[in-house]
C-alpha positions in Angstrom: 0.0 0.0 0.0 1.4 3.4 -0.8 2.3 5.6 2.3 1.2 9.4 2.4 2.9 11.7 4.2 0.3 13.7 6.7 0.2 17.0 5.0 -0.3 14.9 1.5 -3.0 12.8 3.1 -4.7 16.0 5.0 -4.7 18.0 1.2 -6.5 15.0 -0.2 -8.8 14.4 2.8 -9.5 18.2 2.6 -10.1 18.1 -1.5 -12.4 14.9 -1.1 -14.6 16.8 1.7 -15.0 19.8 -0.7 -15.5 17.9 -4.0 -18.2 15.8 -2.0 -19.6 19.4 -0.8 -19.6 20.1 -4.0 -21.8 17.3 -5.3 -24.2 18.1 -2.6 -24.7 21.0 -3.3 -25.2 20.5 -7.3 -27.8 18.2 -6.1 -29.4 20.5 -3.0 -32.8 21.5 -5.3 -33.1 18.0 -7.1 -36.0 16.4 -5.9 -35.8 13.7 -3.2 -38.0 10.9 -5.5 -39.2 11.2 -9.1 -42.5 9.4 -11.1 -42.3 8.3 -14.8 -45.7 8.5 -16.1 -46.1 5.9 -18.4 -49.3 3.5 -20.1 -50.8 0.4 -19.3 -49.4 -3.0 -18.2 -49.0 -4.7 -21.4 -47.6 -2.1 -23.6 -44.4 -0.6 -24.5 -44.5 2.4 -22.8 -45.0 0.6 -19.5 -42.0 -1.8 -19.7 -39.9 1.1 -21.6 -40.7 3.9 -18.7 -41.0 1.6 -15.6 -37.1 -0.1 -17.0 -35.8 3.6 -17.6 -36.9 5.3 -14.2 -35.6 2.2 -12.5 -32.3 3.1 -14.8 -32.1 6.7 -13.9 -33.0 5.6 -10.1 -30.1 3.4 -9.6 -27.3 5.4 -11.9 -28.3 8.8 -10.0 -28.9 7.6 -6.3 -32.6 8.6 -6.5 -35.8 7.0 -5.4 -37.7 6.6 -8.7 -40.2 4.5 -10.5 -42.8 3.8 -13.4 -46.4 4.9 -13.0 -49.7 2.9 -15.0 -51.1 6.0 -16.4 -53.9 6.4 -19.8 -50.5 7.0 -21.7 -49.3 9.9 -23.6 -52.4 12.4 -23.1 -52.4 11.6 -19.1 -48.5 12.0 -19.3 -48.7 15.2 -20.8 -51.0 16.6 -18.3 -49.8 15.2 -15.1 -46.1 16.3 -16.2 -47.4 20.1 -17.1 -49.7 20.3 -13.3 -46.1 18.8 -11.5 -47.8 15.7 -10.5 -44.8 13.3 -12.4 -41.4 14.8 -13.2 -41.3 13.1 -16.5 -43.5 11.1 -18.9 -43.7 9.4 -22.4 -45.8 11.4 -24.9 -46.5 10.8 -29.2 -46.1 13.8 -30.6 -49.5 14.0 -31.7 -51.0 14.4 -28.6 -48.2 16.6 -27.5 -49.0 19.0 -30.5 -52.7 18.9 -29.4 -51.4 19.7 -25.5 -49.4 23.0 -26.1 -51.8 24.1 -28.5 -54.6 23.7 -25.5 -56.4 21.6 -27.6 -55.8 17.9 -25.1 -59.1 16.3 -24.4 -58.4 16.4 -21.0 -58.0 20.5 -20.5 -59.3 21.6 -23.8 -58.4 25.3 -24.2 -55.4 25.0 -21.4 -52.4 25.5 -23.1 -50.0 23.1 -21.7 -46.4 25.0 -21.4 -44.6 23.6 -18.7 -43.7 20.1 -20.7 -40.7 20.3 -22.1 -38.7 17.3 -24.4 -35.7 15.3 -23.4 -34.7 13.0 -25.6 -36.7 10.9 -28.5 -37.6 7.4 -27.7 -38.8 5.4 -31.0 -41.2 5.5 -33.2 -44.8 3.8 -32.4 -46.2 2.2 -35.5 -50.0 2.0 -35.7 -50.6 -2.1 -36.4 -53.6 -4.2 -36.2 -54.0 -7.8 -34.5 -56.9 -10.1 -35.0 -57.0 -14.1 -34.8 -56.2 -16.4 -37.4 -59.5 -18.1 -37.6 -61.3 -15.1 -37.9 -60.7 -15.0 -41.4 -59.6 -10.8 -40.7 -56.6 -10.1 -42.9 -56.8 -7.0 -44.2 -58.7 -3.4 -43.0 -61.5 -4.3 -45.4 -62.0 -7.7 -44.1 -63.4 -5.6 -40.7 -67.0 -6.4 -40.6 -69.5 -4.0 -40.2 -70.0 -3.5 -36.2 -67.0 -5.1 -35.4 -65.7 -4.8 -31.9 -62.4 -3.3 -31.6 -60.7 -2.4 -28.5 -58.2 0.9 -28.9 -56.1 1.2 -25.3 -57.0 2.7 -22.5 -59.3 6.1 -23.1 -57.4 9.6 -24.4 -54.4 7.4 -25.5 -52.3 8.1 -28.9 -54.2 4.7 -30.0 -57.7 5.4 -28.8 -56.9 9.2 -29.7 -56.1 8.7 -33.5 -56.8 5.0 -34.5 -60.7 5.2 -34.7 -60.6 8.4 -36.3 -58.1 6.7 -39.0 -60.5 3.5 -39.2 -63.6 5.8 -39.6 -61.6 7.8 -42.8 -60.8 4.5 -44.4 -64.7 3.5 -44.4 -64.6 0.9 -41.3 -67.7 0.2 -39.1 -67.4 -0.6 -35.0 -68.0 -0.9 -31.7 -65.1 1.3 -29.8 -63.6 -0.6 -26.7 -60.9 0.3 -24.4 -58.6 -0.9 -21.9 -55.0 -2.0 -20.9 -53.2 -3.8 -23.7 -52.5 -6.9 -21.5 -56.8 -7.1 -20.8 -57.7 -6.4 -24.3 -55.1 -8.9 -25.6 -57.5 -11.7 -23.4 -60.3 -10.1 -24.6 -59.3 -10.9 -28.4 -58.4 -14.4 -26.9 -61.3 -15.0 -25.8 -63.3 -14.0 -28.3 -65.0 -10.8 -26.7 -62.9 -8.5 -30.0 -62.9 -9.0 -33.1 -60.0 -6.2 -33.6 -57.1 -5.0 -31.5 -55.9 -1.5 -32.9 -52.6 -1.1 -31.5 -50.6 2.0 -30.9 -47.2 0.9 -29.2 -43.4 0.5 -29.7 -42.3 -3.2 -31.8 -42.4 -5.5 -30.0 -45.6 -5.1 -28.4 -45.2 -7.4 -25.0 -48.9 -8.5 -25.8 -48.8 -9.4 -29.4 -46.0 -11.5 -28.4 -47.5 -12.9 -26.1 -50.9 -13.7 -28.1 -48.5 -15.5 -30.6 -47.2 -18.0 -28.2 -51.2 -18.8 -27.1 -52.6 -18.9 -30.0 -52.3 -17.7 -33.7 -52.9 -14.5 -34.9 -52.9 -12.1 -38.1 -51.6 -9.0 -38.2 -52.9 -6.7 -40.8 -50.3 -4.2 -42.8 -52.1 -1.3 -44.6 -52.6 -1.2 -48.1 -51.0 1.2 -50.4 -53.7 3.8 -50.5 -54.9 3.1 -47.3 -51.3 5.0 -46.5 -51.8 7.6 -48.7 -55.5 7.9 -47.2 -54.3 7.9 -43.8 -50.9 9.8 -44.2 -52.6 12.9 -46.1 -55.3 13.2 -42.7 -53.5 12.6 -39.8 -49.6 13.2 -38.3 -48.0 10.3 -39.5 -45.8 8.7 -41.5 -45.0 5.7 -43.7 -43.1 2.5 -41.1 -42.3 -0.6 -42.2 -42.9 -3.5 -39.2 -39.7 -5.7 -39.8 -40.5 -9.3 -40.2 -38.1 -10.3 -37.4 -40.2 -8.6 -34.8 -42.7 -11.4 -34.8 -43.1 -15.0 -35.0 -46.0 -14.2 -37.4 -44.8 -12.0 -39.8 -43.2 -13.9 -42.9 -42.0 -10.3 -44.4 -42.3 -6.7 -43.9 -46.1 -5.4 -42.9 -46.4 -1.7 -44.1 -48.1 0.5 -40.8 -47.8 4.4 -39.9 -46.1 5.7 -37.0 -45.4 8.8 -34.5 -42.7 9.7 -32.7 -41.8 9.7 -29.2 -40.2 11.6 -27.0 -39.6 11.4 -23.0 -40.8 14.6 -21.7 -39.8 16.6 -18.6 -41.3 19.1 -16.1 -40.1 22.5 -17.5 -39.3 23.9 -14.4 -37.2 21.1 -12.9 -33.8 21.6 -12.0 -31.2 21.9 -14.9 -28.6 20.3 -13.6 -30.8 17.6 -12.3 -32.2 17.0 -15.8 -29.1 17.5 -17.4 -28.3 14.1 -15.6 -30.5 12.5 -16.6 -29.8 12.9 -20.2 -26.7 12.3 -19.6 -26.6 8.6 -18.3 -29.5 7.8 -20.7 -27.9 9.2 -24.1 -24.2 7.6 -23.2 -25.5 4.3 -22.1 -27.8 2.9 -25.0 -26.8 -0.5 -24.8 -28.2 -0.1 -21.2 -31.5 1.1 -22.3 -32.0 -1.7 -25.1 -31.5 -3.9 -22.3 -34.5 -2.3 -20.9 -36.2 -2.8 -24.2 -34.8 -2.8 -27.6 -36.8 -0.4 -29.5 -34.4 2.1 -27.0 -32.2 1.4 -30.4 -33.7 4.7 -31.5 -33.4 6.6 -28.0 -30.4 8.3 -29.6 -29.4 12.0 -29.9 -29.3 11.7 -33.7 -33.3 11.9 -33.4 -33.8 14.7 -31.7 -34.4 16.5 -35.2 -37.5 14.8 -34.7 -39.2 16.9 -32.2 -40.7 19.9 -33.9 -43.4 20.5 -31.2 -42.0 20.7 -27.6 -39.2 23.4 -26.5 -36.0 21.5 -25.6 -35.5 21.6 -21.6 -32.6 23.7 -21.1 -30.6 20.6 -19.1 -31.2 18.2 -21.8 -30.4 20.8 -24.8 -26.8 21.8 -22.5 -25.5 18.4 -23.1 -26.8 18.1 -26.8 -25.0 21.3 -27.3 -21.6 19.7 -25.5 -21.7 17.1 -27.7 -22.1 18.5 -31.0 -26.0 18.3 -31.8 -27.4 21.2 -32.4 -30.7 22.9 -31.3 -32.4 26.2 -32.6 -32.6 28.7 -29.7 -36.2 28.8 -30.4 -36.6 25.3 -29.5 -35.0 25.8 -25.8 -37.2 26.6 -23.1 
């Protein structure tokens, strides 16, 4: 063991107490616990959010965890009223929130959510079982029951509205991925219109109880459904299910984990941090995280950029307009 002599050893004691005050004090207004607001149990977003706060909690030293929520609508609003530090939102019903047009404060004007970092893309896909002879939109009977997520989410938000411009007739259902997926199982849907990252924990899991379709768009039922809503054209690789034989065509929305504007910098400045240099952590979480890198932050057009998350973009060579900083 090396020897110190005691004015060495009391110049390093005396620089490890101050570098320790230090840290304290960087950390004196960061919050003592933090929520993620997520989805349902089931989908995506739950695994994602609940495997990322868990992440953040353990690389940061802070008490913090995933909440079930109604998804990206509910996020939105809970992170703009402070009652979750961060969330998952689809930019669709982000653009909807600032603009004070969310169903669940129409005319409020949500301006304390600010983005952190993109997430993935969530592709728009439809399951139904293999004996029910569904294989396409058009095979949809008339009054067919389709469940869309839990209530106000990007799915239920956007998908019936899509399925009503493309000429199909139903019965509008919601809940939790994981209940609806039974449902179909069961028999009590005829439809499940998902709206979630690839691979959906409940499709996969569907496919090893039973067998299922699931239905790509047709050609112009892109161009119908990409000239109405904010989307655009995704391609469902083949290797993300045991179903799919090739490529299914579907639209998709972006993502982006969102933050409390008025949270500390520094504290969310950290956070980026440790989830933009350690990807191969997040995949481990879930693997569409293989698009939770900086390289898609072009892709938020809608929120203003937390000032802690655009300071280490900036640092590391991405850039941000001013106008997109809080």
């Amino acid at each position: 063991m090396r020897n110190f002599k005691p004015t060495t050893l009391a110049l390093l004691t005396s620089s490890a107490i101050l570098a320790a005050g230090s840290v304290h004090a960087d950390r004196e207004d960061w919050p003592d616990n933090f929520t993620v607001g997520t989805a349902s149990q089931g989908g995506t977003y739950f695994v994602y959010g609940s495997g990322w706060a868990n992440f953040i909690a353990d690389e940061l030293d802070i008490s913090g965890g995933g909440e079930v929520t109604g998804g990206p609508t509910q996020n939105l609003a809970l992170v703009h009223g402070g009652d979750a530090a961060f969330g998952l939102a689809t930019m669709g019903p982000a653009a909807d929130a600032v603009n004070g047009e969310s169903p669940l404060a129409p005319g409020q004007k949500m301006d304390n959510v600010c983005a952190m970092f993109p997430m993935y893309e969530t592709p728009f896909s439809i399951t139904a079982l293999a004996d029910s002879d569904i294989e396409s939109i058009s095979d949809i009977p008339d009054g067919a029951r389709i469940g869309f997520g839990p209530s106000a989410s990007t799915s239920d938000t956007y998908f019936p509205a899509m399925l009503e411009e493309l000429g199909v007739d139903f019965e509008r259902r919601n809940g939790g991925w994981s209940d609806l997926g039974g449902q179909l199982q069961d028999g009590l849907l005829d439809v499940v219109a998902f709206a979630a990252g690839i691979p959906i924990p409940a499709v996969s899991q569907l496919e090893v109880q039973t067998d299922v379709n699931i239905i790509e768009f047709t050609e112009e039922e892109l161009e119908i459904v990409m000239d109405k809503f904010p989307v655009a054209e995704f391609s469902i690789p083949a290797s993300t299910y045991e179903t799919l034989e090739e490529d299914a065509r579907a639209v998709s929305m972006w993502n982006f984990a969102i933050a409390g504007c008025d949270l500390p910098e520094d504290f969310v400045y950290e956070v980026t941090k440790a989830t933009m240099e350690n990807n191969d952590r997040m995949q481990s979480v879930h693997r569409s995280a293989a698009n939770s890198i900086p390289e898609n932050i072009k892709h938020n057009t809608v929120l203003p950029f937390h000032p802690g998350a655009a300071r280490w973009y900036e640092e590391n060579g991405y850039e941000i307009d001013e106008d997109m900083i809080k």
